[in-house]
C-alpha positions as CSV (number, residue, x, y, z in Angstrom):
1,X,0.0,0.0,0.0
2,X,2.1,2.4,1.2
3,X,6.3,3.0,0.5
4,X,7.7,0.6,2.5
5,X,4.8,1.3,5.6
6,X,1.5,1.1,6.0
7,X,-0.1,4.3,5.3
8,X,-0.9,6.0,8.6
9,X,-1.1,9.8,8.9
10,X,-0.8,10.0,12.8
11,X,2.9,8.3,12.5
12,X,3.7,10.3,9.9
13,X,2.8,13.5,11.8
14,X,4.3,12.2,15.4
15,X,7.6,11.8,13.1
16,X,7.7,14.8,11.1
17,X,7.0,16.6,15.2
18,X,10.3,15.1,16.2
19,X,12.4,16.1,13.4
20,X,11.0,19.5,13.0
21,X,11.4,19.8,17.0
22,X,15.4,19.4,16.1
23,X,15.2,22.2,13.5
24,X,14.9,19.8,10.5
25,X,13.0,22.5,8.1
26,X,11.3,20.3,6.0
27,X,9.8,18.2,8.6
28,X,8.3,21.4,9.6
29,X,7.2,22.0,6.6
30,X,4.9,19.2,6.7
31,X,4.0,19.0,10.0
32,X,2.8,23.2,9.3
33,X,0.8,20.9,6.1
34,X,-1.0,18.1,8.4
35,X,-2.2,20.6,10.7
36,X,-3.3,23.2,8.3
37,X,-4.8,20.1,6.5
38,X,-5.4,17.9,9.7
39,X,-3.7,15.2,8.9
40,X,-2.6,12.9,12.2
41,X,-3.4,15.5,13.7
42,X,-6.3,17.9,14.4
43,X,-6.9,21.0,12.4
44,X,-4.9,23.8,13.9
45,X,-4.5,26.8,12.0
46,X,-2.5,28.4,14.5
47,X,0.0,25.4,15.2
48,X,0.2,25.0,11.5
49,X,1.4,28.6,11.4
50,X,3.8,28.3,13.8
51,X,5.4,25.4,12.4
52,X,5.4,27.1,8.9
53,X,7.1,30.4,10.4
54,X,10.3,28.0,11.4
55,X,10.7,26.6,8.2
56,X,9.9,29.5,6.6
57,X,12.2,31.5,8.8
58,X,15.5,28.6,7.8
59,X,14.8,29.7,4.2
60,X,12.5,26.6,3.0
61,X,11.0,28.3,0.1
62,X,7.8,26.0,0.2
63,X,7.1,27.3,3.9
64,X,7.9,30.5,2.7
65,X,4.9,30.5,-0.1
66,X,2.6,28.9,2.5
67,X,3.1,31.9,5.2
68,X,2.6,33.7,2.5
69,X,-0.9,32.4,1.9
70,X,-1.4,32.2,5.6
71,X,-1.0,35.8,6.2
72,X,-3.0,37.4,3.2
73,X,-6.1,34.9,4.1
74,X,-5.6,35.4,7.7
75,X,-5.7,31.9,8.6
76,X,-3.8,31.3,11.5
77,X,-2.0,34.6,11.5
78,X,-3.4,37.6,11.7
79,X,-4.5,39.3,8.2
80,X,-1.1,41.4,6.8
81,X,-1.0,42.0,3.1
82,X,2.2,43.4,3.6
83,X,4.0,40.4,5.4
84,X,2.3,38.4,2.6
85,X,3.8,40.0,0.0
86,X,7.1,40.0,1.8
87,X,7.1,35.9,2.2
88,X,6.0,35.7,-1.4
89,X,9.1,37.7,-2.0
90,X,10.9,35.8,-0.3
91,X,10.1,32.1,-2.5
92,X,10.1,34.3,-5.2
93,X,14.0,35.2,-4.7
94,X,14.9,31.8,-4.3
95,X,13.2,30.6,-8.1
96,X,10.2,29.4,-6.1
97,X,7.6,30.2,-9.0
98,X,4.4,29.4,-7.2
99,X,6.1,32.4,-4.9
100,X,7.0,34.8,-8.2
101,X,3.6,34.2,-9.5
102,X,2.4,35.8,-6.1
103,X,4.7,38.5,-6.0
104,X,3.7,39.5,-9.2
105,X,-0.1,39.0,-8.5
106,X,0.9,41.3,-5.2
107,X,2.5,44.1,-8.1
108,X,-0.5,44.1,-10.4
109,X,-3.0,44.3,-7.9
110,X,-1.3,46.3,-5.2
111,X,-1.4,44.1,-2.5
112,X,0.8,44.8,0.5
113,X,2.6,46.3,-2.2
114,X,2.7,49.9,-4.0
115,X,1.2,48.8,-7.2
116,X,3.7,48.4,-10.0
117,X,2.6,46.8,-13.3
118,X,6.2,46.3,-14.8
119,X,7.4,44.9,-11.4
120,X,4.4,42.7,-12.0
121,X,5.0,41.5,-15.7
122,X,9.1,40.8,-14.6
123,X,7.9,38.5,-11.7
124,X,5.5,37.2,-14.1
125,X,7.8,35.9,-16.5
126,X,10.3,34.5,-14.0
127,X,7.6,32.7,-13.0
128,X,6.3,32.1,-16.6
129,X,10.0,31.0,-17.9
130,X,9.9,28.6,-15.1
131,X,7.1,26.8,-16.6
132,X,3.9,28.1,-14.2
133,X,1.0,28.2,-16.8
134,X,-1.2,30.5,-14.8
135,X,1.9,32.6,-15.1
136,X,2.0,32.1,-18.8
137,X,-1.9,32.5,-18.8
138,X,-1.6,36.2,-16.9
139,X,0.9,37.2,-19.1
140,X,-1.1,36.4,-22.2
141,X,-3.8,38.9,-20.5
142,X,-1.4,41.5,-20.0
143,X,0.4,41.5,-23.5
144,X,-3.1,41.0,-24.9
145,X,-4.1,44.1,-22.8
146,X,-0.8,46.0,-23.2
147,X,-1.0,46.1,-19.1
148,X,2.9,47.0,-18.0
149,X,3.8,45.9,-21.2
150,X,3.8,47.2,-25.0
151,X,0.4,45.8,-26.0
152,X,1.2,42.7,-28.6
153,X,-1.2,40.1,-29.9
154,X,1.7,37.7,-30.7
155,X,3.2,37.4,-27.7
156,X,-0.2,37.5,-26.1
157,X,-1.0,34.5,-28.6
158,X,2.3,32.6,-28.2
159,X,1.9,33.2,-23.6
160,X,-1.6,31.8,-24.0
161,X,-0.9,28.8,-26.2
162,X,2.3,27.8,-23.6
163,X,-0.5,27.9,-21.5
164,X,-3.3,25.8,-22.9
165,X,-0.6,23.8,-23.9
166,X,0.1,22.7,-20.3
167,X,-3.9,22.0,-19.8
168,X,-5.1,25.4,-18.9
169,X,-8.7,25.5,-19.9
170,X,-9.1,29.1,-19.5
171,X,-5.7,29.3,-22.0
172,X,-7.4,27.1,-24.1
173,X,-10.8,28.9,-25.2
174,X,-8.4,32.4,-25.2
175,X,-6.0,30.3,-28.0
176,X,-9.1,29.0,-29.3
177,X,-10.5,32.7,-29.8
178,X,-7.3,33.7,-31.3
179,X,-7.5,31.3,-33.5
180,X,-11.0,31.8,-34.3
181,X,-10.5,35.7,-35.1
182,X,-7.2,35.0,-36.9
């Protein structure tokens, strides 16, 4: 059944608790993941916050994206767009591109952030480069918009079919209209 175990979520939490108790960060990690999830444990968002600020804190770029999250939905941590942003940074400096795709949502939008549409579109295509499609998808919309970038139907077009090319549904019908219009 399992990978060499039987399955059993409450070992696997009691475990990852001992190694993250000796600073290991990606036991942390994943403890911060079973009680945010309640795995083997019950639901805690404020022990899974905790857990996730020590990994975060040791640089795990995972934890990082996760505080992130934790802080801009206020779940578990008090509601901080700005501390959001700054964790999203954070992943984002490290190639994390779940974390560069939120930094840049954080530019465009001007969350916890002074709003800054080129700032955006660079973080975008980090993130984009690094194969993200709803990076690729958001760039297609802003080339297709001219939104912090010269406004260009090809490289809208050519964002958007990376895109649907990785399964994005929404990239899909927007490569399907460009095709449709010509």
């Amino acid at each position: 059944e399992g990978q060499g175990a039987s399955r059993d979520e409450a070992q696997a939490a009691d475990w990852f608790r001992r190694a993250a108790e000796q600073g290991h960060t990606a036991a942390q990690f994943n403890l911060a993941m079973a009680y945010r999830e309640g795995r083997g444990v019950s639901k805690d968002d404020a022990e899974a916050a905790k857990w996730c600020m020590k990994a975060a804190e040791q640089g795990n770029d995972r934890a990082q994206v996760m505080l992130g999250f934790m802080y801009s939905d206020g779940r578990g941590l008090q509601q901080d767009q700005r501390l959001a942003a700054g964790w999203f940074q954070k992943a984002a400096q490290q190639g994390h591109v779940g974390g560069q795709y939120m930094l840049a949502r954080s530019y465009l939008l001007g969350e916890g952030v002074s709003k800054d549409e080129r700032k955006a579109v660079e973080w975008y295509r980090k993130s984009a480069d690094g194969g993200n499609p709803m990076a690729q998808l958001a760039l297609a919309k802003l080339f297709g918009s001219g939104r912090g970038v010269t406004k260009s139907e090809r490289q809208a077009f050519e964002w958007g079919l990376k895109a649907a090319e990785q399964g994005s549904a929404e990239a899909q019908h927007l490569v399907g209209l460009y095709y449709r219009m010509g």
